[in-house]
N, C-alpha and C positions, 0 to 999 in steps of 0.2 A: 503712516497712512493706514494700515492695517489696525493700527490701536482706535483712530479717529474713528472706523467704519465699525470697528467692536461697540466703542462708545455709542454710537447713534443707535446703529440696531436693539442694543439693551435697552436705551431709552425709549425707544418707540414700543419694543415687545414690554415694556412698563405700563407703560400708558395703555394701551393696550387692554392689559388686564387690570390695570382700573376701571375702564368704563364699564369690563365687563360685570363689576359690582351690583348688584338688585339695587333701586331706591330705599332710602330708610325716611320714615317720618315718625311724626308721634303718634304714640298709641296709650289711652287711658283704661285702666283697669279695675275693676272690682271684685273683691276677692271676697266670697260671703259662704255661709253655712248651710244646710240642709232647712233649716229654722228661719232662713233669710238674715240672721244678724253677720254683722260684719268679721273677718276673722283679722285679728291686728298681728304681724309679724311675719307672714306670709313671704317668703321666696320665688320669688319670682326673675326666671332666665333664660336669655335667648340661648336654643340648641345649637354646639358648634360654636360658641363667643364666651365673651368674658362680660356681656353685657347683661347684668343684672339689676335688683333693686329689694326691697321689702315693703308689705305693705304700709299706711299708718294709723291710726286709731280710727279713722272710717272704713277701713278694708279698700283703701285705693292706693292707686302707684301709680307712675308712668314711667314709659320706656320710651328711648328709639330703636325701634325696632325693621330688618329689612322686610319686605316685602315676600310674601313665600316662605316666610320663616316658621319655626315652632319655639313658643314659650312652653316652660316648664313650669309647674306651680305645684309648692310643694309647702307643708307644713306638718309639725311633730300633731299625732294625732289621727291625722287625715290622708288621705288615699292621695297620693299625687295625681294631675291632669294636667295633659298636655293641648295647649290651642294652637290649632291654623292659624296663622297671619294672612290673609287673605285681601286687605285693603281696606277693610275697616278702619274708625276710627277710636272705638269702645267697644271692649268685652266682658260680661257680667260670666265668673267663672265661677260657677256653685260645688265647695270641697264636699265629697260624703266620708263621715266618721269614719276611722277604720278599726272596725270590731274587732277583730283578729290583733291589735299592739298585747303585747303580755303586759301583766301587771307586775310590780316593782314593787 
């Protein structure tokens, strides 16, 4: 009897903290330069996940991404930024050069 009422309780304290998960939808991305042109290879990652992508030869991706979250976007070259997920459905994310990389 005692294993039964373990059983259940776990399952419910389960369920439980799944609802309490945020909504994920789609979210479209464009990753572009200082210049407006597109940046191709771009990284892009939900903060806290495994949920990533790169961009592709137009500086776009898409993600699902949850609600309340922050992507990372990151590229050799350029300053990382990070976006609010906020419930939009498109974000135009402009990298600026980073002056400061050493020379090689």
């Amino acid at each position: 009897m005692k294993k039964l009422v373990l059983i259940f309780a776990t399952l419910f304290l389960s369920s439980m903290l799944l609802k309490a998960q945020p909504p994920s939808y789609v979210v479209e991305f464009e990753v572009v330069d200082q210049l407006d042109s597109a940046i191709v290879g771009a990284h892009l990652i939900v903060s806290g996940t495994s949920i990533g992508t790169v961009t592709n030869n137009e500086g776009k991706a898409t993600l699902i991404c949850p609600i309340y979250s922050f992507v990372m976007v990151t590229m050799v070259g350029y300053l990382p930024e990070t976006q609010y997920i906020n419930g939009l459905c498109y974000y135009r994310i402009v990298l600026k050069e980073d002056k400061d990389l050493p020379d090689i």
